[in-house]
C-alpha positions as CSV (number, residue, x, y, z in Angstrom):
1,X,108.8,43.8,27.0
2,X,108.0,41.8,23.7
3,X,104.2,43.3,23.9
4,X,105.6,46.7,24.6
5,X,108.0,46.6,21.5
6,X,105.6,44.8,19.5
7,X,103.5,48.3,19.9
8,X,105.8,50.8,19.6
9,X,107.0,49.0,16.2
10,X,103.7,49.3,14.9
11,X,101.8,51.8,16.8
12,X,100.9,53.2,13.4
13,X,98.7,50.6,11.6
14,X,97.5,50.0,15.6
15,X,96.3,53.8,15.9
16,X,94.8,53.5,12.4
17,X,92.7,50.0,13.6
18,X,91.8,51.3,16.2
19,X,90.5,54.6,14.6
20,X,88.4,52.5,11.8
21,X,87.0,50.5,14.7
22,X,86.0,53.4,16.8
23,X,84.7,54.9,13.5
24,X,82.8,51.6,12.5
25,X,81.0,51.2,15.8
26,X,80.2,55.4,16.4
27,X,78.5,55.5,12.2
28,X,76.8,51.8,13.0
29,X,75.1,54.0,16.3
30,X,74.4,56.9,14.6
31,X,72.3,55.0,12.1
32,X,70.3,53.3,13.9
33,X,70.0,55.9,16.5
34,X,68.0,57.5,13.7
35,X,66.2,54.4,12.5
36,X,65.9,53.4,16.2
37,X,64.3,56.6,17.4
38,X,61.8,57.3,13.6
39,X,60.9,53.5,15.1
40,X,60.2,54.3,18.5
41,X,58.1,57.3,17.4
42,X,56.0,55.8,15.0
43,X,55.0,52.9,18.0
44,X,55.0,54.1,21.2
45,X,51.4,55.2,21.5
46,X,50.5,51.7,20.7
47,X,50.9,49.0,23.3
48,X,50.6,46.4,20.1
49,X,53.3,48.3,17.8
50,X,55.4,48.7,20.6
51,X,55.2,44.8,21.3
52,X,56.0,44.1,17.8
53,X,58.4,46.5,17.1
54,X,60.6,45.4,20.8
55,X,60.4,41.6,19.3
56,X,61.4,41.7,16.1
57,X,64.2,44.0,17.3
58,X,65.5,41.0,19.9
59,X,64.6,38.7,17.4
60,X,67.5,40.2,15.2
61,X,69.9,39.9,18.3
62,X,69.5,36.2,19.1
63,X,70.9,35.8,15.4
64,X,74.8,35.0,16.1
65,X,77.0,37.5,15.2
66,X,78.9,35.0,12.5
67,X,76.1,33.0,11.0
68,X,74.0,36.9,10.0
69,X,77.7,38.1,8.8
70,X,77.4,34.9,6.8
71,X,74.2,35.4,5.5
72,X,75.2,38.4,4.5
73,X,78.2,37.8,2.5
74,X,76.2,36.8,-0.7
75,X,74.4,39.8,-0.8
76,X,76.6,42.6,-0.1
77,X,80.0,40.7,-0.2
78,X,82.9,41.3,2.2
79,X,84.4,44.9,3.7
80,X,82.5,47.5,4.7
81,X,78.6,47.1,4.0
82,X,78.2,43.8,5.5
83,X,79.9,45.1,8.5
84,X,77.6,48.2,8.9
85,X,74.6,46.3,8.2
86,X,74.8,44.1,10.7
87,X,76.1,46.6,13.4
88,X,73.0,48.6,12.9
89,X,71.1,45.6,12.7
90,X,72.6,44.7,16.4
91,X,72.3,48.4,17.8
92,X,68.5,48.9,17.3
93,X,66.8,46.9,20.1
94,X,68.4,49.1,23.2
95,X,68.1,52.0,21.1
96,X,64.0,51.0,19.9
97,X,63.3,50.3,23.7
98,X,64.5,53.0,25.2
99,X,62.7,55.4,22.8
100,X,59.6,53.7,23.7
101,X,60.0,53.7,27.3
102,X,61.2,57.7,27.8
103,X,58.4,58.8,25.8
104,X,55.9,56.7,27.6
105,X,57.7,58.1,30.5
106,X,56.6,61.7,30.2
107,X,54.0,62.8,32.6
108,X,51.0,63.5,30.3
109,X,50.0,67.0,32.4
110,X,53.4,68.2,30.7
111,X,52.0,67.0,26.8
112,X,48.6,68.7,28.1
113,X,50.7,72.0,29.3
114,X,52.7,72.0,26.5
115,X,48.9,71.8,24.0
116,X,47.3,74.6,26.3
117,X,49.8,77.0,25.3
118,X,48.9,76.3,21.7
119,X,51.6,74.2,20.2
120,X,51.2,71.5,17.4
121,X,51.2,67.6,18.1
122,X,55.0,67.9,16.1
123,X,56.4,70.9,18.0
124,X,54.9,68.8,21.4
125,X,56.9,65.4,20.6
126,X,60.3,67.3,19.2
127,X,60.4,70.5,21.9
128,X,58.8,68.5,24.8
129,X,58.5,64.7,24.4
130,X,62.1,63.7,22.5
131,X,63.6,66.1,24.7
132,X,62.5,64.4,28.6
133,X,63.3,61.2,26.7
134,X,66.8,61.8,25.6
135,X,68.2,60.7,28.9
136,X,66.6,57.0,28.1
137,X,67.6,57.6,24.5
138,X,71.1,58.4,25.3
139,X,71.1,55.2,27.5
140,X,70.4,53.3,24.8
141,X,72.9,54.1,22.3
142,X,75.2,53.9,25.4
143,X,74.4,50.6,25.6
144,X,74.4,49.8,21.7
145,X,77.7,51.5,21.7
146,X,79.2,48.9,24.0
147,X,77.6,45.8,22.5
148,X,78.9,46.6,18.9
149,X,82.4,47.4,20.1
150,X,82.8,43.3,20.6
151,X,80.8,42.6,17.5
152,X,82.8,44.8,15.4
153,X,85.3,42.8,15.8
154,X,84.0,39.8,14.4
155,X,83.2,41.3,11.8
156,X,86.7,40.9,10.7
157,X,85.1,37.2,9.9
158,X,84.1,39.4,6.8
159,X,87.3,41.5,6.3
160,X,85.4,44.4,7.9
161,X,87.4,46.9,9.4
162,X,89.2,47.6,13.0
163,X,90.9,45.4,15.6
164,X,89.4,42.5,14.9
165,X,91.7,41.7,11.8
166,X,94.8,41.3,14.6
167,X,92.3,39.2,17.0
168,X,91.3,37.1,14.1
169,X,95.7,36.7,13.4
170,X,96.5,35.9,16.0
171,X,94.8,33.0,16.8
172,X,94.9,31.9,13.4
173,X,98.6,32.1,14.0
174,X,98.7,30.7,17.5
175,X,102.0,29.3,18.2
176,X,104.0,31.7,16.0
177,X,106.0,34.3,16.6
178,X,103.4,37.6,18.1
179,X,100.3,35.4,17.4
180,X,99.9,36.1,21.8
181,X,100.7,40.2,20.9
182,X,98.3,40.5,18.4
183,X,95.3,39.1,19.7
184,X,96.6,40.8,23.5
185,X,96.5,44.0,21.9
186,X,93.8,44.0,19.5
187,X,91.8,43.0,22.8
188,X,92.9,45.5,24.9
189,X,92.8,48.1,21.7
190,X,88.9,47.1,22.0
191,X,88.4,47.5,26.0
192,X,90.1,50.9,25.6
193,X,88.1,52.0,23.1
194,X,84.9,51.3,24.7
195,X,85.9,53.3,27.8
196,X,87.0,56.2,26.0
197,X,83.8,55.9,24.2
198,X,81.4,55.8,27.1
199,X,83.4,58.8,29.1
200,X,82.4,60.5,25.8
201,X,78.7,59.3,26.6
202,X,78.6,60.5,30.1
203,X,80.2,64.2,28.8
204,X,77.5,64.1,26.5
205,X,74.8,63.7,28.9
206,X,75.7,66.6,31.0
207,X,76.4,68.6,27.8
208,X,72.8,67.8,26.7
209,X,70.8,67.4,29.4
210,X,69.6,69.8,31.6
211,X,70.1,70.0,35.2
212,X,66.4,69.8,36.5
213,X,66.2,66.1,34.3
214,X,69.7,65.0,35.6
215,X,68.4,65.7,39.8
């Protein structure tokens, strides 16, 4: 009953953390779904390039979430462009791999189809090639999505924006009054979020994907 008023009393400022989360997390994709995919592109014919590309992408990952926030902070200070940074940062190896893996996935005869009929190395990779790959690319930022939604929350380590602000309360306030409601619900706020989010992934795959690459 205390959690239940605790939200209703504030369900304002919770909807508008939750919405700067969700909208931290969906930009932080979206970049590096670009820069991820431009990446992928530029490698995948090369075994080597792909190799280096995969690496320093994991290389980024195994850097913990606090101590790259921290390295940050001098550069770009606190708020919102240390936060974004290193979300994008995080996002690009599932989104890198992926890319390399669906377009190394397409069955060459297609490509050689596709160059019989006359069209142009650029019209093959964007009208044939990104398109059979966008069911791994679409698994990657699936993936990204979910792995940033806990990382944007530490990110409140660096005053960044969403529900990490009432985690990081919380149990700075442990034993107070609510310290147990905030971080409860700015936890739950986060699992939420990420389910919405990936329902919206799976309507977007059947939105975008067509029926003979789905079966």
């Amino acid at each position: 009953m205390a959690l239940w008023t605790y939200v209703t009393a504030r369900w304002q400022a919770l909807l508008m953390d939750s919405y700067l989360h969700a909208s931290a997390v969906v930009q932080a994709t979206l970049l590096a779904t670009v820069l991820g995919v431009g990446l992928g592109v530029a490698v995948y014919r090369s075994p080597v390039g792909s190799a280096v590309a995969t690496a320093l992408t994991s290389a980024i990952l195994t850097i913990p979430s606090f101590a790259l926030l921290g390295l940050l902070i001098p550069v770009l200070g606190l708020g919102v462009p240390p936060t974004m940074v290193a979300l994008v940062l995080y996002a690009l190896l599932p989104i890198v791999r992926n890319t390399v893996v669906g377009l190394n996935g397409v069955d060459p005869a297609v490509v050689d189809a596709a160059r019989g009929i006359g069209m142009g190395r650029l019209r093959v990779l964007t009208g044939v090639e990104l398109r059979l790959a966008w069911p791994a690319i679409l698994a990657g930022m699936r993936v990204s999505t979910q792995l940033l939604m806990g990382i944007a929350a530490i990110a409140a380590y660096v005053k960044g924006p969403g529900l990490g602000n009432l985690i990081f309360s919380g149990l700075s306030r442990v034993g107070s009054a609510n310290a147990v409601d905030l971080a409860l619900v700015g936890t739950v706020g986060v699992i939420v979020i990420a389910l919405l989010l990936d329902g919206v992934y799976v309507l977007v795959g059947r939105l975008t994907t067509s029926r003979g690459i789905r079966d």
